[in-house]
PDB file with SEQRES, HELIX, SHEET and CRYST1 records, atoms N, CA, C and O in Angstrom:
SEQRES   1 A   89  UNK UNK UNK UNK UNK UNK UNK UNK UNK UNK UNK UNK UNK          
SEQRES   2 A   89  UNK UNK UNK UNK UNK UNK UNK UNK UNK UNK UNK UNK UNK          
SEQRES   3 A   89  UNK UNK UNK UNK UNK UNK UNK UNK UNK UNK UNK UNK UNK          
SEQRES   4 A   89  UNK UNK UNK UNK UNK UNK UNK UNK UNK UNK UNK UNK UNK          
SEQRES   5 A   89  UNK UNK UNK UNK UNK UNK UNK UNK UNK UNK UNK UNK UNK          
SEQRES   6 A   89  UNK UNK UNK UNK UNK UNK UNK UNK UNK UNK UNK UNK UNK          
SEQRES   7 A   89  UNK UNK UNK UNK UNK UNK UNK UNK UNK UNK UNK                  
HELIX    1 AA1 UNK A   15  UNK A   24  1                                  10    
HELIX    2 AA2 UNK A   26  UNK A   32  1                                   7    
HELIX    3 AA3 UNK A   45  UNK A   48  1                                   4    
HELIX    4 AA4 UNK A   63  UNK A   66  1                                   4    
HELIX    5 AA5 UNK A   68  UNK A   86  1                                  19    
CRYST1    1.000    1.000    1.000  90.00  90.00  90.00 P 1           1          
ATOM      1  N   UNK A   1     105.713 139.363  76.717  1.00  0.00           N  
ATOM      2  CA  UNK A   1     104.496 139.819  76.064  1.00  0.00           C  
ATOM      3  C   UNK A   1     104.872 140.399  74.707  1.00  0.00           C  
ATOM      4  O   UNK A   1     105.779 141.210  74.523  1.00  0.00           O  
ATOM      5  N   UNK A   2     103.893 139.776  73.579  1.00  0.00           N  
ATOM      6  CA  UNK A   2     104.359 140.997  72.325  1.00  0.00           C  
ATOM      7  C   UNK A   2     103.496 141.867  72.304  1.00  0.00           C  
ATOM      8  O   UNK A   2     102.423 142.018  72.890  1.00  0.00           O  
ATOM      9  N   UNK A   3     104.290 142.664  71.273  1.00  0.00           N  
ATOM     10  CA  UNK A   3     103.757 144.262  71.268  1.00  0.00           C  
ATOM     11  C   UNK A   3     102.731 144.457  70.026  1.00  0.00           C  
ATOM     12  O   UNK A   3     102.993 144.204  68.850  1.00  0.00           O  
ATOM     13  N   UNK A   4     101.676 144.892  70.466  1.00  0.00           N  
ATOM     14  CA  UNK A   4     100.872 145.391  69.839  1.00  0.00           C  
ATOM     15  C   UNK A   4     101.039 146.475  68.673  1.00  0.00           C  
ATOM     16  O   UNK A   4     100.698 147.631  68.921  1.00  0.00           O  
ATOM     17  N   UNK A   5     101.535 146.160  67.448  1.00  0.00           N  
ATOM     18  CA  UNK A   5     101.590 146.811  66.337  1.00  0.00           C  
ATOM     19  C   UNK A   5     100.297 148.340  66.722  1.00  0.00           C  
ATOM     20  O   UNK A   5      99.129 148.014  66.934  1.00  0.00           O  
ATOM     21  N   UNK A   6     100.648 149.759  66.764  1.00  0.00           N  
ATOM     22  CA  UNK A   6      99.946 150.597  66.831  1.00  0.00           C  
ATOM     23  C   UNK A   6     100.886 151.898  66.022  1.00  0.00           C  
ATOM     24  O   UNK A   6     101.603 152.750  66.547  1.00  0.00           O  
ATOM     25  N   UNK A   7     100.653 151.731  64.954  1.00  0.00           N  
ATOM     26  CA  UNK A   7     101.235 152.989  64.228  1.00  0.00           C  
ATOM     27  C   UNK A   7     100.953 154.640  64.324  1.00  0.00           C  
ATOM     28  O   UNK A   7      99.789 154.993  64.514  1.00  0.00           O  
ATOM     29  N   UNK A   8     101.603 155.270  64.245  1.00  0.00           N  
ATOM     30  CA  UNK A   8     101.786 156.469  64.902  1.00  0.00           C  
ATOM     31  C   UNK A   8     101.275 156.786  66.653  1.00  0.00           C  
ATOM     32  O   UNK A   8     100.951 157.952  66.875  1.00  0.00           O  
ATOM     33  N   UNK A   9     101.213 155.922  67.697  1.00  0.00           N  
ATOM     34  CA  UNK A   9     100.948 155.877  68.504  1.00  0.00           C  
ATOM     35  C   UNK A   9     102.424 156.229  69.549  1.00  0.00           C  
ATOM     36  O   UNK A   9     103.499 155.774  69.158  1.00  0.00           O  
ATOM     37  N   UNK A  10     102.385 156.983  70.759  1.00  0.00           N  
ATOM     38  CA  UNK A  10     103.512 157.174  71.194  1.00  0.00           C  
ATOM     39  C   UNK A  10     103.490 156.134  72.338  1.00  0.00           C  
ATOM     40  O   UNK A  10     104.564 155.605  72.625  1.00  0.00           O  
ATOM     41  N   UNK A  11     102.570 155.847  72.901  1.00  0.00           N  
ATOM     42  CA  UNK A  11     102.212 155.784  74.376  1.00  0.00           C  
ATOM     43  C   UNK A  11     101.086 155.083  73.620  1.00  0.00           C  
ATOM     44  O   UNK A  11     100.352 155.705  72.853  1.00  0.00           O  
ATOM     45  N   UNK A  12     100.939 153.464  73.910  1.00  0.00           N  
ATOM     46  CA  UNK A  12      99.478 152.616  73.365  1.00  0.00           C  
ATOM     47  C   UNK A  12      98.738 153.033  75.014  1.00  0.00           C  
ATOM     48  O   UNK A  12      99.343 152.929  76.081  1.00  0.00           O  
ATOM     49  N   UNK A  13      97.428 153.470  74.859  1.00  0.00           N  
ATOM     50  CA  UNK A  13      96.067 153.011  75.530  1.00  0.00           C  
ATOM     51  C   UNK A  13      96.056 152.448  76.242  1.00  0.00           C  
ATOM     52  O   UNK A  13      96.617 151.382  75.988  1.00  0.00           O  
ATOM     53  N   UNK A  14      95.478 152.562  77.692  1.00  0.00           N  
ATOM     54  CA  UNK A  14      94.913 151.391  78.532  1.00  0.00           C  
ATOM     55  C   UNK A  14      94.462 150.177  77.551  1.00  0.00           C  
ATOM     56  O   UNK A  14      94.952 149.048  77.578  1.00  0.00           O  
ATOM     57  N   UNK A  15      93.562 150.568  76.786  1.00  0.00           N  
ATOM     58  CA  UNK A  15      92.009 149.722  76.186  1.00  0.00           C  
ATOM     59  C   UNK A  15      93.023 148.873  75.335  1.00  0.00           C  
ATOM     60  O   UNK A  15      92.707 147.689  75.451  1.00  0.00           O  
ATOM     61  N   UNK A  16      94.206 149.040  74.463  1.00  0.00           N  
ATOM     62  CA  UNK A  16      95.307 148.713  73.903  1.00  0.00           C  
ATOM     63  C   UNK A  16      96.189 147.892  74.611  1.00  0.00           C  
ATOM     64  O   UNK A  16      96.953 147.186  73.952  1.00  0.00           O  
ATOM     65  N   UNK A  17      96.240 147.838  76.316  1.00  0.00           N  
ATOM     66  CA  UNK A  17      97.080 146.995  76.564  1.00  0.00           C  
ATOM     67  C   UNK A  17      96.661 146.064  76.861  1.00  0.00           C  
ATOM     68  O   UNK A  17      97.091 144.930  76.650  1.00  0.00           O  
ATOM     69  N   UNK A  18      95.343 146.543  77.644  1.00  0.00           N  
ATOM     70  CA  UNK A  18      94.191 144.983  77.462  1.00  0.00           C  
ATOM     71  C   UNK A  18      94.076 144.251  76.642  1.00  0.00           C  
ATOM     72  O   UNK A  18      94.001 143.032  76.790  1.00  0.00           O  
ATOM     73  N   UNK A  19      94.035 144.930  75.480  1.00  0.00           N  
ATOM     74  CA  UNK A  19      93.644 143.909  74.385  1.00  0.00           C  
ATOM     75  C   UNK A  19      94.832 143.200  74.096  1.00  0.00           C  
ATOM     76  O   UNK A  19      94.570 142.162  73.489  1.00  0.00           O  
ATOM     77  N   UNK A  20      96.253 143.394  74.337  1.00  0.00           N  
ATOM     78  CA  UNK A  20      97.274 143.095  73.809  1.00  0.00           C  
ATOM     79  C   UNK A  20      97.826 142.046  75.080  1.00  0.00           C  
ATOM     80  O   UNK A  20      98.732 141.240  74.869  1.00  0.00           O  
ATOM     81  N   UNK A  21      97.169 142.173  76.382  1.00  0.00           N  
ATOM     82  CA  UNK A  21      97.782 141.018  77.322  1.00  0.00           C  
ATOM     83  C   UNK A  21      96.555 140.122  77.276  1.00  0.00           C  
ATOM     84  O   UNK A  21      96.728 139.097  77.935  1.00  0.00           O  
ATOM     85  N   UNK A  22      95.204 140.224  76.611  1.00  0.00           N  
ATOM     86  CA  UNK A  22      94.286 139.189  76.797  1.00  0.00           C  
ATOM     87  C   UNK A  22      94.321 138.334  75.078  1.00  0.00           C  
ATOM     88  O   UNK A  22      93.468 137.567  74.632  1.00  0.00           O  
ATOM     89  N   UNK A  23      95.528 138.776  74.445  1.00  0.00           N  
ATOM     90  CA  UNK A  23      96.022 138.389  72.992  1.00  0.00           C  
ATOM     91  C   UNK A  23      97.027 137.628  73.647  1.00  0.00           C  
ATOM     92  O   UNK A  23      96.775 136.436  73.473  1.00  0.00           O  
ATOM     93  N   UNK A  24      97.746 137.743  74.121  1.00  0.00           N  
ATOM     94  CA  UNK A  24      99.004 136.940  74.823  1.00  0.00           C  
ATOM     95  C   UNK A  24      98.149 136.076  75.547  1.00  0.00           C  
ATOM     96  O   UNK A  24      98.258 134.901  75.195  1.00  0.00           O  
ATOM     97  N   UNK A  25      97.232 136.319  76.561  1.00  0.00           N  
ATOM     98  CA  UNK A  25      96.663 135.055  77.319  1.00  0.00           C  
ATOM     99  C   UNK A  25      96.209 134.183  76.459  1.00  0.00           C  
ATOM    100  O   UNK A  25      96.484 132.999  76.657  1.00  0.00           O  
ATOM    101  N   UNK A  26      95.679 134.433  75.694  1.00  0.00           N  
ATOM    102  CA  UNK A  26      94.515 133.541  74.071  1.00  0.00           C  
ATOM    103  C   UNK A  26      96.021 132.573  73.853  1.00  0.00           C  
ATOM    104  O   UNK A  26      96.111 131.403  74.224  1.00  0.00           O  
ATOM    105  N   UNK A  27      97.078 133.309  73.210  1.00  0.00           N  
ATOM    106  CA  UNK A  27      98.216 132.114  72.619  1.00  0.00           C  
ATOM    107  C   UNK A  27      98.588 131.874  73.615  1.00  0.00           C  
ATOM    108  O   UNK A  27      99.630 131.474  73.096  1.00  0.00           O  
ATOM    109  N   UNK A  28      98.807 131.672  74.919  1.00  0.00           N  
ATOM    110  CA  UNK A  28      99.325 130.909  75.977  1.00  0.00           C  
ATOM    111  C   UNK A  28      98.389 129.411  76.247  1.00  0.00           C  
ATOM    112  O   UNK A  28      98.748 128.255  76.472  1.00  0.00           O  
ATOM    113  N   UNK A  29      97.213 129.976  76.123  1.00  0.00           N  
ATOM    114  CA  UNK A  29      95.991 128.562  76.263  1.00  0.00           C  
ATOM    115  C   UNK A  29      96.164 128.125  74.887  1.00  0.00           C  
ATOM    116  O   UNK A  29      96.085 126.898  74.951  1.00  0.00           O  
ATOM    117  N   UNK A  30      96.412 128.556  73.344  1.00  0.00           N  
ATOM    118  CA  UNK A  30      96.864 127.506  72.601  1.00  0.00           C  
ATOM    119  C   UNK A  30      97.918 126.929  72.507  1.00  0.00           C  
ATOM    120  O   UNK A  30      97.944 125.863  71.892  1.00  0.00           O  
ATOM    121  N   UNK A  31      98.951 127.392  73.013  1.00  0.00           N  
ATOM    122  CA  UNK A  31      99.903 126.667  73.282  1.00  0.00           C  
ATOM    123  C   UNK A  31      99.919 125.430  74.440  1.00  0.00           C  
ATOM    124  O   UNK A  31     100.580 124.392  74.458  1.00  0.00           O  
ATOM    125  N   UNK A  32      98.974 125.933  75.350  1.00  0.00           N  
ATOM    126  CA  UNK A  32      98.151 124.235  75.860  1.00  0.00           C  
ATOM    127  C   UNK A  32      97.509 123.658  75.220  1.00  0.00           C  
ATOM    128  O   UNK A  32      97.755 122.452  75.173  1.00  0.00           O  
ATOM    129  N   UNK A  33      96.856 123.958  74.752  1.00  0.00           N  
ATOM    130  CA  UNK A  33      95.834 123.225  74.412  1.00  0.00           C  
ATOM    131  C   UNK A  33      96.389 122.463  73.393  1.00  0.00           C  
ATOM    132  O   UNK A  33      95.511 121.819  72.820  1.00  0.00           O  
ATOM    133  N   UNK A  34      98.265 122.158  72.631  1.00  0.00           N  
ATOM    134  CA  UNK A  34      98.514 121.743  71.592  1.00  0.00           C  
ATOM    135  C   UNK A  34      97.664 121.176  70.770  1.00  0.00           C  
ATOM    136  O   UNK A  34      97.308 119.998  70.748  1.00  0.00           O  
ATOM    137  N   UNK A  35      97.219 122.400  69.818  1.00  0.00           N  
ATOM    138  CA  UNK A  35      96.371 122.001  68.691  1.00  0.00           C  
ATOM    139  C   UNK A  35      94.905 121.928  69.004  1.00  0.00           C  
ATOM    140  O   UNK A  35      94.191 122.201  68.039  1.00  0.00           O  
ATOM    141  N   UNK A  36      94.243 121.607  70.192  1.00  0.00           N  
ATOM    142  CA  UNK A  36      93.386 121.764  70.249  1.00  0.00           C  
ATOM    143  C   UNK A  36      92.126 123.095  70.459  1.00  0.00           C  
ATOM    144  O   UNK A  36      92.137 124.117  71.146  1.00  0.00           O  
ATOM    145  N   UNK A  37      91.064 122.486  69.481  1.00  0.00           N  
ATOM    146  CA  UNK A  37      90.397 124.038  69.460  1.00  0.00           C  
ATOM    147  C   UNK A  37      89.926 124.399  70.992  1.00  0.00           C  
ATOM    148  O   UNK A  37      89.355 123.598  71.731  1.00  0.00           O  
ATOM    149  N   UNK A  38      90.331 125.992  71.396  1.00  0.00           N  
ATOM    150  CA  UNK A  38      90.064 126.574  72.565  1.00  0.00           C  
ATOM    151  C   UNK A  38      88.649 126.607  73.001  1.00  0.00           C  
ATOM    152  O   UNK A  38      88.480 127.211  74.061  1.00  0.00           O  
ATOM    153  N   UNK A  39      87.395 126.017  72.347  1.00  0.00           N  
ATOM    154  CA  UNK A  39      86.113 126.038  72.276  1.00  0.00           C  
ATOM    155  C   UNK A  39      85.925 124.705  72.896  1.00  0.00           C  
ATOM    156  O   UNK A  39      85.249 124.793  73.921  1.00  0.00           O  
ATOM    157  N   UNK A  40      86.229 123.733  72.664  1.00  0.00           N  
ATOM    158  CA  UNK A  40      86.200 122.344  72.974  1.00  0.00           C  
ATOM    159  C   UNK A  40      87.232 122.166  74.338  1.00  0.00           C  
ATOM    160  O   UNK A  40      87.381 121.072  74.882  1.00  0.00           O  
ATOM    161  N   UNK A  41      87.946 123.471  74.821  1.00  0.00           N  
ATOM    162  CA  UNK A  41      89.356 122.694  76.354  1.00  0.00           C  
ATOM    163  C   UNK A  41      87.850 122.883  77.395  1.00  0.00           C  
ATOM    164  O   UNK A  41      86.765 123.428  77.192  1.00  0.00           O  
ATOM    165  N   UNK A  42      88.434 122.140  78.551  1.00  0.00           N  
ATOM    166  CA  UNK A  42      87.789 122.423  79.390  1.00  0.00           C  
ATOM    167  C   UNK A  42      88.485 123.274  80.855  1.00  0.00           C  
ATOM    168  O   UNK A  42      89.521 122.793  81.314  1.00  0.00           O  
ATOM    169  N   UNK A  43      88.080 124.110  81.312  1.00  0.00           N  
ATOM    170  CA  UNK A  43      88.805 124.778  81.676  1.00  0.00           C  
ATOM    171  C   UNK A  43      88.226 125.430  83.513  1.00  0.00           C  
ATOM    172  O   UNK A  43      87.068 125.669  83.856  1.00  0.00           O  
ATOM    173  N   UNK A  44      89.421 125.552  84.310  1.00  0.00           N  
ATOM    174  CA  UNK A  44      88.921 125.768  86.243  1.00  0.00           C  
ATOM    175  C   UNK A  44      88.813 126.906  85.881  1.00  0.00           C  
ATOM    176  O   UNK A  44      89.832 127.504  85.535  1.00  0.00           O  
ATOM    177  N   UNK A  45      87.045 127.805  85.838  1.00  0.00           N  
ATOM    178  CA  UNK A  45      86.595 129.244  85.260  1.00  0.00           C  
ATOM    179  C   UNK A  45      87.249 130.250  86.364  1.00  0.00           C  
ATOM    180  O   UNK A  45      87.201 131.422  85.988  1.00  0.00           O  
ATOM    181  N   UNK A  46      87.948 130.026  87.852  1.00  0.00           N  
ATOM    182  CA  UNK A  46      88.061 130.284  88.706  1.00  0.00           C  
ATOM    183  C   UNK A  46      89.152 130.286  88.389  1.00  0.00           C  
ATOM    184  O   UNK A  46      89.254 131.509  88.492  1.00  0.00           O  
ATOM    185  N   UNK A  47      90.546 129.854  87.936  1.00  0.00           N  
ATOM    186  CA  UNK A  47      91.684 129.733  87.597  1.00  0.00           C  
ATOM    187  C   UNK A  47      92.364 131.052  86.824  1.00  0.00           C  
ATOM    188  O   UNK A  47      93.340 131.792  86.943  1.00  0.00           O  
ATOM    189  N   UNK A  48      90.994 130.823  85.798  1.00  0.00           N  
ATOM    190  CA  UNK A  48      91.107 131.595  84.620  1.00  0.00           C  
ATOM    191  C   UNK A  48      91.230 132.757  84.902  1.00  0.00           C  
ATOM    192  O   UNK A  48      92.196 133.446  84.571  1.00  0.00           O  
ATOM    193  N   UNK A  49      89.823 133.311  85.854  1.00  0.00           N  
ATOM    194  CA  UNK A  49      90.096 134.479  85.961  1.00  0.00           C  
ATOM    195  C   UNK A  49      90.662 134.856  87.110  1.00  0.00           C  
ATOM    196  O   UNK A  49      90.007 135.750  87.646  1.00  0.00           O  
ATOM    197  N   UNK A  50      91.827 134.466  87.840  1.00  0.00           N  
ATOM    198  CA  UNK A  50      92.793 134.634  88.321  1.00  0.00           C  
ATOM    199  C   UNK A  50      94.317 134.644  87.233  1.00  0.00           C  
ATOM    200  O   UNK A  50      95.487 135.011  87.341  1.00  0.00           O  
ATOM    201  N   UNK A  51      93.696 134.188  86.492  1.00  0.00           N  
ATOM    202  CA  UNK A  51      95.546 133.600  85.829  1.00  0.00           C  
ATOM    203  C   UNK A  51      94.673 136.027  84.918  1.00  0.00           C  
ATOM    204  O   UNK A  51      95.152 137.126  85.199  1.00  0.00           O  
ATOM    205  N   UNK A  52      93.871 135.820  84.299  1.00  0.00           N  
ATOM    206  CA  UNK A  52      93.546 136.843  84.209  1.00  0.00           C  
ATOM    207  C   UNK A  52      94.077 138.343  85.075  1.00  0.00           C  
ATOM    208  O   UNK A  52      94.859 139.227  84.724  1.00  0.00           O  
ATOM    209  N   UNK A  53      93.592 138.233  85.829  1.00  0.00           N  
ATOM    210  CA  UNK A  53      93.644 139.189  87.301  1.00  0.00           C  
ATOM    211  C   UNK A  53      94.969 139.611  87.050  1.00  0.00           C  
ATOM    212  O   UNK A  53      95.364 140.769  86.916  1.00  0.00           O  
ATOM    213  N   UNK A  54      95.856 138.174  86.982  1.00  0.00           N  
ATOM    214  CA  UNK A  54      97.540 138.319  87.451  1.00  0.00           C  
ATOM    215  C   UNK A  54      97.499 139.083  86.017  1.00  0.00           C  
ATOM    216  O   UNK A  54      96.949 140.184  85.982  1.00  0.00           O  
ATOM    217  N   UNK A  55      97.887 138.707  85.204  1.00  0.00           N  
ATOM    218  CA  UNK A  55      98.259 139.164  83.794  1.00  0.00           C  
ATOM    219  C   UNK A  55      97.907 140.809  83.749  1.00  0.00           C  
ATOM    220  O   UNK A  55      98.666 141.611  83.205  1.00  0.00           O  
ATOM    221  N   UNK A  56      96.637 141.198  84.404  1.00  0.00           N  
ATOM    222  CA  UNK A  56      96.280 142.287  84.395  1.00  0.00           C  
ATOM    223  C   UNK A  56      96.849 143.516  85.488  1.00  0.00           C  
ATOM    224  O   UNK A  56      96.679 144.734  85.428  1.00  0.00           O  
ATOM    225  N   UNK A  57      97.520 142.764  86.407  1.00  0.00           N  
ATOM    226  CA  UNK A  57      98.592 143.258  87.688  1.00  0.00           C  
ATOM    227  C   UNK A  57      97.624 143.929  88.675  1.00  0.00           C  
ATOM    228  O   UNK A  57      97.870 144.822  89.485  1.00  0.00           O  
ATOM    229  N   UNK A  58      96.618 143.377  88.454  1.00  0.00           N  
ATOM    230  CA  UNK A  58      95.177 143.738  89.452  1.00  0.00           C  
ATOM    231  C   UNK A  58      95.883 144.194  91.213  1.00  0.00           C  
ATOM    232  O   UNK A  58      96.662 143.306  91.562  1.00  0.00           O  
ATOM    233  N   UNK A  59      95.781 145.081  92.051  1.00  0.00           N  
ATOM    234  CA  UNK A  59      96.190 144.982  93.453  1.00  0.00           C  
ATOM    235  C   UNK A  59      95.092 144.125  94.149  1.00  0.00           C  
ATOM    236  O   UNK A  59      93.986 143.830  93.696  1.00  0.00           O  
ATOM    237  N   UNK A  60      95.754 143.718  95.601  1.00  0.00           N  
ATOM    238  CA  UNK A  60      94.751 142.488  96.064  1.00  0.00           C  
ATOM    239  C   UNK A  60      93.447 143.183  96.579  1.00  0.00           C  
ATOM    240  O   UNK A  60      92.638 142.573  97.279  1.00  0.00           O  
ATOM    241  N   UNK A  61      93.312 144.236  96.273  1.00  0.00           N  
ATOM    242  CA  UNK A  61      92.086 144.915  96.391  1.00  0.00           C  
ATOM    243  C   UNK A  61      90.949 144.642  95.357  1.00  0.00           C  
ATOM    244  O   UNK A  61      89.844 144.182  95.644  1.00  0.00           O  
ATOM    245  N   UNK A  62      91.370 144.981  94.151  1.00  0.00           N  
ATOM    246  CA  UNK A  62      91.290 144.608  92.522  1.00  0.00           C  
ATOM    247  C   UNK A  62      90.627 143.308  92.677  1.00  0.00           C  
ATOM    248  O   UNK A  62      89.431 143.144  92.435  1.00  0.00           O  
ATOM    249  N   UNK A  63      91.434 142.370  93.091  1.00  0.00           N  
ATOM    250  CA  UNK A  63      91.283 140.739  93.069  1.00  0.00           C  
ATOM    251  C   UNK A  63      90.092 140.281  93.546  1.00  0.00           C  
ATOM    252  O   UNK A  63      89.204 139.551  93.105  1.00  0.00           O  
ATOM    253  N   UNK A  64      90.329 141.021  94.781  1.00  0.00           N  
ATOM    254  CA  UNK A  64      89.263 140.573  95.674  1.00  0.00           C  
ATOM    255  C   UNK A  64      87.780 141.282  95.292  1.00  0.00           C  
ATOM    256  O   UNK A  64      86.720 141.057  95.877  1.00  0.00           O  
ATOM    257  N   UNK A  65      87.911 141.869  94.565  1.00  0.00           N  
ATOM    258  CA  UNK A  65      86.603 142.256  93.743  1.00  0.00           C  
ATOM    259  C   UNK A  65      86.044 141.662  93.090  1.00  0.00           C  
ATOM    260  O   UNK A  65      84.836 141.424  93.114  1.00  0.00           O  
ATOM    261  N   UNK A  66      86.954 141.261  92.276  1.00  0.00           N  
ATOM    262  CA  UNK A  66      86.726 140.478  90.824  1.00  0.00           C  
ATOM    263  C   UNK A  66      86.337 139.206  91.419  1.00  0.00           C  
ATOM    264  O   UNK A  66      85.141 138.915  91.387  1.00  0.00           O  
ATOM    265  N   UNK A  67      87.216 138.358  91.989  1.00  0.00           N  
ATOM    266  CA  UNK A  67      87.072 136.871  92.461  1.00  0.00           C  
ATOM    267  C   UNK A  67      86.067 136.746  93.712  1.00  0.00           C  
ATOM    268  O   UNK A  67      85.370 135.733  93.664  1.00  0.00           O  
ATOM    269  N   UNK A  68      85.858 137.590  94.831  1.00  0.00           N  
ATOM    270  CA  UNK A  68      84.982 137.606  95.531  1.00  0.00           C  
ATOM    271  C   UNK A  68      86.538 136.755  96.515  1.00  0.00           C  
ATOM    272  O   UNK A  68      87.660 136.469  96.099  1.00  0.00           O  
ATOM    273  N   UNK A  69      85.872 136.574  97.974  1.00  0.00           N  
ATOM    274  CA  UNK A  69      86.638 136.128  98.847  1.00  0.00           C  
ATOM    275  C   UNK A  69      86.782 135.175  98.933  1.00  0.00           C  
ATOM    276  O   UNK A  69      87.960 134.860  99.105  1.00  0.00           O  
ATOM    277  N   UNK A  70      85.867 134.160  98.887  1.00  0.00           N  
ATOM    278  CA  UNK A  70      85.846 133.067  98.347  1.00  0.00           C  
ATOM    279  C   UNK A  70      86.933 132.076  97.804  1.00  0.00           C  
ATOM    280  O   UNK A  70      87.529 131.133  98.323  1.00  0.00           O  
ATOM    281  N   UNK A  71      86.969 132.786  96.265  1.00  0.00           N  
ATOM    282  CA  UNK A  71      87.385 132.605  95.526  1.00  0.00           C  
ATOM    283  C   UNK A  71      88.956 132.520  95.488  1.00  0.00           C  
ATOM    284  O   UNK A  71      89.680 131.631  95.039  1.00  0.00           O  
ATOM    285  N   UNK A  72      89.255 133.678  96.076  1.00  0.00           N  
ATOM    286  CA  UNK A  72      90.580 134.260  97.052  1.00  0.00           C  
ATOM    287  C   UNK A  72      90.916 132.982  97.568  1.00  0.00           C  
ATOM    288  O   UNK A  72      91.583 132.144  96.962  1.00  0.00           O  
ATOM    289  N   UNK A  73      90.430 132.854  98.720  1.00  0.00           N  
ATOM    290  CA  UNK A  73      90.518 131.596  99.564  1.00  0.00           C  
ATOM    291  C   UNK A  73      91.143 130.663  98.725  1.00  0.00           C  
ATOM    292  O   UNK A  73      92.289 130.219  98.787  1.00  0.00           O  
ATOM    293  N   UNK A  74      90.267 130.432  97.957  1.00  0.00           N  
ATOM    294  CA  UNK A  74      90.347 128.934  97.513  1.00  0.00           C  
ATOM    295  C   UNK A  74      91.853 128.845  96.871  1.00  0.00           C  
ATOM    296  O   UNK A  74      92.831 128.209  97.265  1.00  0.00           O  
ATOM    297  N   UNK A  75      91.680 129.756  95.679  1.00  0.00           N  
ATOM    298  CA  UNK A  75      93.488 129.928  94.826  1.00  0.00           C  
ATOM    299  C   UNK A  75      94.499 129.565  95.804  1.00  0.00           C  
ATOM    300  O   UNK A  75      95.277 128.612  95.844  1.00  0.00           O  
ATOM    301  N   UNK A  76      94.327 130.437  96.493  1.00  0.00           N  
ATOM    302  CA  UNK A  76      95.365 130.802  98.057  1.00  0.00           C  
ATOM    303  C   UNK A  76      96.034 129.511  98.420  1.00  0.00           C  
ATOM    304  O   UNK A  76      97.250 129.413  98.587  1.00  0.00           O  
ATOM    305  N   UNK A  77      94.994 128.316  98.558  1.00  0.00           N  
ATOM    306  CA  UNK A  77      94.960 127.396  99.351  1.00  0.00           C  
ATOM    307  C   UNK A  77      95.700 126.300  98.083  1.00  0.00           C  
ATOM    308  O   UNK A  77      96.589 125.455  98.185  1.00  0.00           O  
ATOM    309  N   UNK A  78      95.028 126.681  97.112  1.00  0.00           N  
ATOM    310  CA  UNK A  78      95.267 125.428  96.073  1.00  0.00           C  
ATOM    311  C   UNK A  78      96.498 126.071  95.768  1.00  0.00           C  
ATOM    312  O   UNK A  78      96.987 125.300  94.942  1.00  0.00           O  
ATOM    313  N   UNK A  79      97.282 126.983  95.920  1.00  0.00           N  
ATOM    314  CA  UNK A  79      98.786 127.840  95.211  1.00  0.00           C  
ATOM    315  C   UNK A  79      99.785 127.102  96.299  1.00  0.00           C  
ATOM    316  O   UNK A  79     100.899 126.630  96.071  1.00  0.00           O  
ATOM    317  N   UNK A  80      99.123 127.138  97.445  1.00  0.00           N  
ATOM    318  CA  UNK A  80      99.963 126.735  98.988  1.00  0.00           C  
ATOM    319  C   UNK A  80      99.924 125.459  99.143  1.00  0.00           C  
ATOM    320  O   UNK A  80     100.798 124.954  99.847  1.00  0.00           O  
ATOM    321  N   UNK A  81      99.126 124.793  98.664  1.00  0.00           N  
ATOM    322  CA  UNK A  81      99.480 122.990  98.313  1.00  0.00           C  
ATOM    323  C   UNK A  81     100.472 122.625  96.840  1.00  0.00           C  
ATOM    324  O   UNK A  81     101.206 121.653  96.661  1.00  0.00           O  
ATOM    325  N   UNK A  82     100.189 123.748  95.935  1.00  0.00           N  
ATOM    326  CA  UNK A  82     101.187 123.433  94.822  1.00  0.00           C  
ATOM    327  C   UNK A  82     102.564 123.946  95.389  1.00  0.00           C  
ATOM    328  O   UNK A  82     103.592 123.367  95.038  1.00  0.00           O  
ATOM    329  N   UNK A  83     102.607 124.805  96.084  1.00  0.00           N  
ATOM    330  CA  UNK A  83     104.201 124.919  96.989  1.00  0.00           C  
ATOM    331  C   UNK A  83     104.539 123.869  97.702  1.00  0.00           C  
ATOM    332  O   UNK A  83     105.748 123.647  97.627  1.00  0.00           O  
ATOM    333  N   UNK A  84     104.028 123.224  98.282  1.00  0.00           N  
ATOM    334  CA  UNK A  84     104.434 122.339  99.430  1.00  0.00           C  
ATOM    335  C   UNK A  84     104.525 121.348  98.540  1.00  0.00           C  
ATOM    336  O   UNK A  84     105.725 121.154  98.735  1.00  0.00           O  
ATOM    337  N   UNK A  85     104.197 120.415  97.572  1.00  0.00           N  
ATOM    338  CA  UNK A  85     104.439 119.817  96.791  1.00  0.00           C  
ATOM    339  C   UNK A  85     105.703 119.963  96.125  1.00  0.00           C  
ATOM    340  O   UNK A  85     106.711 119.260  96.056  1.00  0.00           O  
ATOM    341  N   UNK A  86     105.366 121.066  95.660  1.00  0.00           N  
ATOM    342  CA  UNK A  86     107.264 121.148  94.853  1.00  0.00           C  
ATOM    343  C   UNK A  86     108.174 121.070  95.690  1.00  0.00           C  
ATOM    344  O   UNK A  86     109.192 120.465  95.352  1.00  0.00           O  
ATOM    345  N   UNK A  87     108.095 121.621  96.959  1.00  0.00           N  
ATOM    346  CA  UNK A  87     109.311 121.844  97.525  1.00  0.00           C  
ATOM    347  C   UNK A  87     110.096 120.121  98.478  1.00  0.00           C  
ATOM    348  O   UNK A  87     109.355 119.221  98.875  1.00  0.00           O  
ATOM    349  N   UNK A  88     111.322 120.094  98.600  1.00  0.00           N  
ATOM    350  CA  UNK A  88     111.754 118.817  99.014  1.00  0.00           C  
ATOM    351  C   UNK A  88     111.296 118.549 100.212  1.00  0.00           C  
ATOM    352  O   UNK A  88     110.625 119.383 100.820  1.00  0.00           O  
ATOM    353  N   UNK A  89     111.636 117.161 100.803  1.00  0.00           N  
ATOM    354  CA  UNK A  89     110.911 117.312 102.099  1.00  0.00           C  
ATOM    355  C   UNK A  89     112.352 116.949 102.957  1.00  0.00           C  
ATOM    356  O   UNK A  89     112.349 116.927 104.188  1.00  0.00           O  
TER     357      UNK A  89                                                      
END                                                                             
């Protein structure tokens, strides 16, 4: 993660680190999106705000707020098929 330029600051802000890990998430999706404008990607809104959540070090309490159970579920399931995939057989 880079650091949020904050002059005379000892200790940056909650509101400061947010802004500074949802600045890192922004250049991570342009760095997908090679070159393409972030207005025009199309994007799993459910993904997002999980890939979110994580970045934010949310506890699975946190998560399960935000995403609903559901939602939970679903990641869960789609994370546990991208394991079994990678792994050899």
């Amino acid at each position: 993660m880079s650091q949020l330029i904050l002059e005379g600051v000892a200790e940056p802000s909650y509101r400061a680190q947010v802004v500074q890990i949802l600045a890192d998430f922004r250049r991570e999706w342009q760095t997908m999106a090679e070159g393409k404008s972030l207005v025009e990607i199309d994007a799993p809104v459910g993904l997002v705000l999980a890939d979110i959540a994580d970045w934010l070090q949310f506890n699975p309490q946190e998560r399960h707020a935000i995403l609903g159970g559901k939602l939970v579920s679903q990641i869960n399931c789609l994370m546990e098929e991208q394991v079994s995939v990678k792994l050899p057989s």
